[in-house]
C-alpha positions in Angstrom: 7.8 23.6 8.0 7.6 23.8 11.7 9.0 20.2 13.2 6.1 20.3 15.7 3.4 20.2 12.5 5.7 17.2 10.6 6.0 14.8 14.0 2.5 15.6 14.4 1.5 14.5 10.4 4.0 11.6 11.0 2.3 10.4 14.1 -1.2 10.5 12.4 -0.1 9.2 8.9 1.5 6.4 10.6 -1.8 4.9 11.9 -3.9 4.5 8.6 -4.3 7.4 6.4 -1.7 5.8 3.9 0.3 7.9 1.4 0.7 8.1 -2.2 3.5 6.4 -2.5 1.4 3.4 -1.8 0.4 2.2 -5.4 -3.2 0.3 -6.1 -4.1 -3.6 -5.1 -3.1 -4.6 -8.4 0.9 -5.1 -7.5 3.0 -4.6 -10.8 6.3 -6.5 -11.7 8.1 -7.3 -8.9 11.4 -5.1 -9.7 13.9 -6.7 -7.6 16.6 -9.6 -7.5 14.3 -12.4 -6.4 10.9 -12.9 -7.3 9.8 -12.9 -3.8 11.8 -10.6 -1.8 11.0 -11.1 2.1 13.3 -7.8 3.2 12.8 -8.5 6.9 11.0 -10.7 9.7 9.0 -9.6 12.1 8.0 -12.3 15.5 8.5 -12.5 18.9 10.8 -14.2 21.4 8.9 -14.5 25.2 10.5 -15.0 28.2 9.0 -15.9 31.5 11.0 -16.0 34.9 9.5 -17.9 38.0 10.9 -17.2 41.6 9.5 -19.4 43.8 8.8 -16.9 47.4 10.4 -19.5 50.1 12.7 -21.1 48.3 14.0 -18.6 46.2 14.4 -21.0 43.6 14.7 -19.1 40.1 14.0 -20.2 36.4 14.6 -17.3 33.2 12.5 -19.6 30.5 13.3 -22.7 32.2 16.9 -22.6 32.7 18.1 -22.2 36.5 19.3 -18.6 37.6 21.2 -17.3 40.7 19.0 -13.9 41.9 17.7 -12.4 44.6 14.2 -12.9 45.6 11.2 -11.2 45.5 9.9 -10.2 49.0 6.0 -10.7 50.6 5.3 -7.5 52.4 2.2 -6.5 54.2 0.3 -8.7 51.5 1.7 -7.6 48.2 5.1 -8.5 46.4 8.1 -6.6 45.9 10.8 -7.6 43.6 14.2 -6.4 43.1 15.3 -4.2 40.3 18.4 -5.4 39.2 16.5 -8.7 39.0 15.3 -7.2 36.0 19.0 -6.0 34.3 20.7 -9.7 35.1 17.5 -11.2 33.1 18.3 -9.1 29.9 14.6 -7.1 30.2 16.1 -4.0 31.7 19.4 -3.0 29.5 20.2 -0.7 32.4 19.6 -0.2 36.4 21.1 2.9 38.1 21.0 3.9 41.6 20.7 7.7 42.7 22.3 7.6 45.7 21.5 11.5 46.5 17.8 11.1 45.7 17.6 7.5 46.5 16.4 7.2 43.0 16.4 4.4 40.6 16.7 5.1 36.7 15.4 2.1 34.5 16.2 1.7 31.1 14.3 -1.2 29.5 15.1 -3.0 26.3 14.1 -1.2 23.2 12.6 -4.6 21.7 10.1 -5.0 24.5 8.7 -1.8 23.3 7.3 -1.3 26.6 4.4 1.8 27.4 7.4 3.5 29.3 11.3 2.8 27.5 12.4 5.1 30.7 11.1 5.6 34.4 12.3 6.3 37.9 10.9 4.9 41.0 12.1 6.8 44.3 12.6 5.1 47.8 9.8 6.3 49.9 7.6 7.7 47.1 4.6 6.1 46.0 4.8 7.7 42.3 6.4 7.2 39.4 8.5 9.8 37.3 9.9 10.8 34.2 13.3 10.7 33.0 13.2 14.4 33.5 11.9 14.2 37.0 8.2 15.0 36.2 6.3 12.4 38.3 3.8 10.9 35.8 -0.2 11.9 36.6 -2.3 9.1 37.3 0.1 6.4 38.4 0.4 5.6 42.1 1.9 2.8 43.2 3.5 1.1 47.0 6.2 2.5 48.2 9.6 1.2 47.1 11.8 0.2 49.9 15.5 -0.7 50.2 16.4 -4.2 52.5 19.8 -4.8 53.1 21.0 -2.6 50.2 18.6 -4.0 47.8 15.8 -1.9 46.2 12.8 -3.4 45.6 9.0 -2.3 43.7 5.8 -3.3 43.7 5.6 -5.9 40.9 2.2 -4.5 39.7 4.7 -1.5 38.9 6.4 -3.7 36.3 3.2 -3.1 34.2 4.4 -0.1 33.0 7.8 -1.5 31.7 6.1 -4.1 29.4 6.2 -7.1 31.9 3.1 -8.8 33.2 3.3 -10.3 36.6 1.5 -12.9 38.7 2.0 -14.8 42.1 0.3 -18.1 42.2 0.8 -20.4 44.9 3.9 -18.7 46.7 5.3 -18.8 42.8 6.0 -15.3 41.2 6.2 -15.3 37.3 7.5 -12.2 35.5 6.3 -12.6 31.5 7.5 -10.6 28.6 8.2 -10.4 24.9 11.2 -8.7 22.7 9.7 -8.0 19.8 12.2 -8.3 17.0 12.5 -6.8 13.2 15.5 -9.1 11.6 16.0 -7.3 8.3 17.0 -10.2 5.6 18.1 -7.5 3.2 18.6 -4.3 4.1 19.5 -2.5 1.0 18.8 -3.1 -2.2 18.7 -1.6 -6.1 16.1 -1.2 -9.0 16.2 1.4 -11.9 12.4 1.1 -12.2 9.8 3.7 -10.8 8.9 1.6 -8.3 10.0 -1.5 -6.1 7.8 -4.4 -4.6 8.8 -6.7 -1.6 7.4 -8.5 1.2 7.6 -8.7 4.9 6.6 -11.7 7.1 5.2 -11.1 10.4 4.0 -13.6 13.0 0.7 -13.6 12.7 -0.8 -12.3 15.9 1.3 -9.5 15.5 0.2 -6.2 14.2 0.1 -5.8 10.6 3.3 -4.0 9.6 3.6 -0.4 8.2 5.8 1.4 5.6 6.6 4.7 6.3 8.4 6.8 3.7 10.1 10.5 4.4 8.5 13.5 4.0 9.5 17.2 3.6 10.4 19.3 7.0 11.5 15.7 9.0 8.2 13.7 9.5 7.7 10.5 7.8 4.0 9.3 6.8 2.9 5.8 5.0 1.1 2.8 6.7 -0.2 0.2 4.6 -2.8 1.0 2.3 -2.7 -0.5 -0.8 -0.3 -3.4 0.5 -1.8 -6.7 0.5 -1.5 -10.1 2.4 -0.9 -12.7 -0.2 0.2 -15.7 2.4 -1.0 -16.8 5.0 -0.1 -19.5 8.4 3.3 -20.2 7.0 5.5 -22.6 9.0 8.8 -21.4 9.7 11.5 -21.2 12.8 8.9 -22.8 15.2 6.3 -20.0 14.6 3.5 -19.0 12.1 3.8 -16.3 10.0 1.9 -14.1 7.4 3.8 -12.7 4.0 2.6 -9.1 3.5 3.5 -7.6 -0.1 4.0 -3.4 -0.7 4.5 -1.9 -3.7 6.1 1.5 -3.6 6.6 4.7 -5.6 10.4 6.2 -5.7 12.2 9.2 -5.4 15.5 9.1 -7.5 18.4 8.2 -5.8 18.3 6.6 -2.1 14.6 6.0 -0.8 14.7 5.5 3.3 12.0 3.5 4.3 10.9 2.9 7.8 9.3 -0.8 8.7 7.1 -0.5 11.7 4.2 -1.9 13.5 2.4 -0.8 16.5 4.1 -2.0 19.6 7.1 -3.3 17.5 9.5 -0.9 17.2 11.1 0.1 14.0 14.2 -0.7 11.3 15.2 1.5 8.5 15.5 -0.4 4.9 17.0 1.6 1.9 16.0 1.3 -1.9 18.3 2.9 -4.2 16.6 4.2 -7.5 19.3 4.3 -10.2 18.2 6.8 -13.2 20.2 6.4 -16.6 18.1 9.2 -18.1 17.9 12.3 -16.4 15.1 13.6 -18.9 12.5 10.7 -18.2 12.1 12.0 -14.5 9.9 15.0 -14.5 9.8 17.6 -11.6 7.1 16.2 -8.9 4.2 18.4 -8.7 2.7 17.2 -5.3 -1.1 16.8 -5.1 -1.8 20.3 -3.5 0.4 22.2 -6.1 -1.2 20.7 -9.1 -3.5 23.5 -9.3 -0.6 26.4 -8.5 2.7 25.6 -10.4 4.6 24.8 -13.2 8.5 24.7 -14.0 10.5 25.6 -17.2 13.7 25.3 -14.7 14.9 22.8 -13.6 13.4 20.4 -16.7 13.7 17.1 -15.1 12.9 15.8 -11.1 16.7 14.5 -11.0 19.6 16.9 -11.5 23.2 15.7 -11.3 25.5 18.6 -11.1 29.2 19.2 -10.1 30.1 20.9 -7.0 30.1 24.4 -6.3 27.2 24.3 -9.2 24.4 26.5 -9.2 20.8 25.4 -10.2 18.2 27.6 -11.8 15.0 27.8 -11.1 11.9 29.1 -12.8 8.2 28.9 -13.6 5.0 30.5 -13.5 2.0 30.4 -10.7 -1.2 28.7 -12.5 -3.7 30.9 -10.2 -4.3 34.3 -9.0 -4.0 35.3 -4.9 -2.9 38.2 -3.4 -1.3 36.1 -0.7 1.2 34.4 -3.1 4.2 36.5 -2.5 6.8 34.0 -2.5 8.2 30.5 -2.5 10.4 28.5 -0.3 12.6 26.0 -1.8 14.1 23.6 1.6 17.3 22.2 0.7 17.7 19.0 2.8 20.7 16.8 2.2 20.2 12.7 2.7 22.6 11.7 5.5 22.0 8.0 5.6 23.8 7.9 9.3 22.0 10.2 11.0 21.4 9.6 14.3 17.8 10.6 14.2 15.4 9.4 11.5 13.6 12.8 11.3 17.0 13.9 10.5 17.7 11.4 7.2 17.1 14.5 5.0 18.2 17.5 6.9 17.6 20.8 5.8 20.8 22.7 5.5 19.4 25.7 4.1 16.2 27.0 2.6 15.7 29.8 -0.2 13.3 32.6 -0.9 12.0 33.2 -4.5 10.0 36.3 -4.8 7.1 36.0 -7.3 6.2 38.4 -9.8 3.7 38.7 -12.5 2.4 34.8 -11.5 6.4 33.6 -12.2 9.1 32.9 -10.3 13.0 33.1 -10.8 16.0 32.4 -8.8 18.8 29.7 -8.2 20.3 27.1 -5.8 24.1 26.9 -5.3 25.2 23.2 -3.9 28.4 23.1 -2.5 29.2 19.5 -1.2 29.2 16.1 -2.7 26.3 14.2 -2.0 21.5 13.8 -2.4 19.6 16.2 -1.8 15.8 16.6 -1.6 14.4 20.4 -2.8 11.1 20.6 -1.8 9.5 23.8 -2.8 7.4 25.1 -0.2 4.4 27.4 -1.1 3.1 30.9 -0.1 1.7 31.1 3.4 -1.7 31.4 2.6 -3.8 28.7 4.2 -5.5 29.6 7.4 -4.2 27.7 10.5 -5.8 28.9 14.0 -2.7 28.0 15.9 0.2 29.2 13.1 -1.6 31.5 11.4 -1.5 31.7 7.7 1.0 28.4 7.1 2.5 26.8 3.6 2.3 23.4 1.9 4.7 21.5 -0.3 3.9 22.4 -4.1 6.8 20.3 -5.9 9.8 18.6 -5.1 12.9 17.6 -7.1 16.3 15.8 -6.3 19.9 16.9 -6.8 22.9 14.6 -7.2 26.1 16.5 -6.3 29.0 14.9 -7.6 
């Protein structure tokens, strides 16, 4: 699948549609160590700093701090931008000295409406990382005084801080919103896992998002429940929020979001004693379109080097359906980029004939692997063109 289509299925699954890996209201038996498992905490930890205009006098969330001063010019007030690095907000401030540009980076738990921007000297706009000035936002002119730069502090908006002046006395407020996973990893060898979350309670409500084929990840929170409520705990007020999920064989990533939190990665590993109980997944739009006599089961463990053969029959008649894609996408646990958990290292073409199919997969390193088995292109798309959609999807075990 294109990766434009799967971050743009991500990006709208994430926000409410909900998945089927979701299961009902009614929770089942919690399959896990503890009878309550709370895998992770979600709450914030604010921060104010005050910078009195004359004095200079200088409090980060009431301790005393050495900094330079904001400055009153021609009514409005400027403040320095490495202000922001020594109070932990920024985790970077670098000068350009050939474009008298300076690149902030802010800190990820802020989760600010821009992670990345530059202000220029001189310039009353605001760009990109990748020097595209960003439409709609004007702001004063930065300046530089006695080899000090210094912005508007309305232009701290943008980087998650809200500002105010009071009475000659400048505050700078903010908030790192933080996911402290309690656990995670963990193992069940049942179909399905249940666990809870607990989030302060004027956050968000937060989201599980589970991998899908082609790189995107969809979930949110239907069918998961809130079954506590105000509990008192590390000077805040929490909720306990319970999902109940459906498992792939093997390690299940799981993504814990909210919006304007962030997100953590968790991992459930499904162990399976008996191969034969785990049938191949027939997804919801190939339930109507395919059946498989090969492979016989959803979880196939197999030596290296093995090959895997694959066969079955097409329940309906179209003159489009001229062949299959199976996407072979191995489970890197490490990767660098979550869209790249399960990474497709190759993908196979199956001709069909007669309404069946025949071919093989050959695996040649140790490790997981999700086949997804993609179908013929033959649903309209305006902007693609005729495009596919998963039919099945089964995992391998390479030992």
């Amino acid at each position: 699948m294109k990766k434009g289509m799967a971050v743009l299925m991500a990006a709208i699954m994430a926000f409410g549609i909900g998945t089927s890996a979701f299961a009902e209201q009614a929770a089942p038996e919690v399959h896990t160590a503890s009878t309550t498992q709370d895998v992770a905490k979600m709450y914030r930890v604010p921060h104010e700093l005050t910078v009195n205009l004359k004095s200079g006098q200088a409090k980060l969330d009431g301790q005393s701090k050495s900094l330079d001063k904001p400055i009153l010019k021609e009514g409005r007030v400027y403040v320095p931008l490495r202000t922001l690095r020594a109070t932990g907000a920024a985790k970077s401030v670098t000068w350009i000295p050939a474009s008298k540009q300076v690149k902030m980076v802010m800190n990820s738990e802020i989760n600010p409406p821009f992670q990345e921007l530059v202000f220029q000297v001189g310039s009353d706009k605001v760009y990109s990382v990748d020097g595209v000035a960003i439409q709609d936002i004007k702001i004063p002119q930065p300046f530089i005084s006695r080899g000090v730069t210094y912005v508007p502090i309305r232009a701290l908006t943008y980087l998650g801080i809200s500002p105010e002046t009071v009475n000659q006395q400048v505050s700078l407020k903010w908030s790192n919103k933080v996911i402290e996973r309690l656990q995670p990893k963990w193992e069940t060898d049942k179909e399905s896992t249940t666990f809870t979350v607990l989030y302060e309670k004027d956050l968000y409500t937060p989201q599980i998002l589970t991998p899908l084929s082609g790189g995107a990840w969809g979930g949110g929170n239907d069918g998961a429940k809130v079954i506590e409520k105000n509990i008192s705990l590390d000077g805040r007020t929490y909720n306990r929020i319970q999902f109940t999920l459906n498992l792939r064989p093997g390690p299940n990533p799981l993504k814990l979001t909210a919006i304007s939190v962030g997100d953590k990665n968790l991992t459930v590993f499904r162990k399976v004693a008996d191969e034969s109980s785990t049938p191949v997944q027939i997804l919801e739009e190939g339930k109507n379109y395919i059946a498989f006599d090969k492979p016989t089961t959803g979880y196939v463990r197999i030596p290296k080097g093995s090959t895997i053969e694959t066969n079955g029959r097409i329940l309906a008649k179209n003159d489009k359906f001229d062949q299959l894609t199976f996407s072979i996408q191995k489970y890197n646990e490490n990767a660098a980029n979550s869209f790249d958990i399960f990474h497709e290292i190759n993908s196979v073409k199956v001709p069909i004939k007669d309404q069946s199919f025949k071919g093989s997969l050959k695996l040649q390193d140790k490790g997981y692997y999700l086949i997804t088995v993609y179908s013929p292109a033959y649903i309209p798309a305006l902007e693609y063109g005729p495009t596919s959609t998963g039919w099945a999807e089964f995992i391998v075990e390479v030992y």
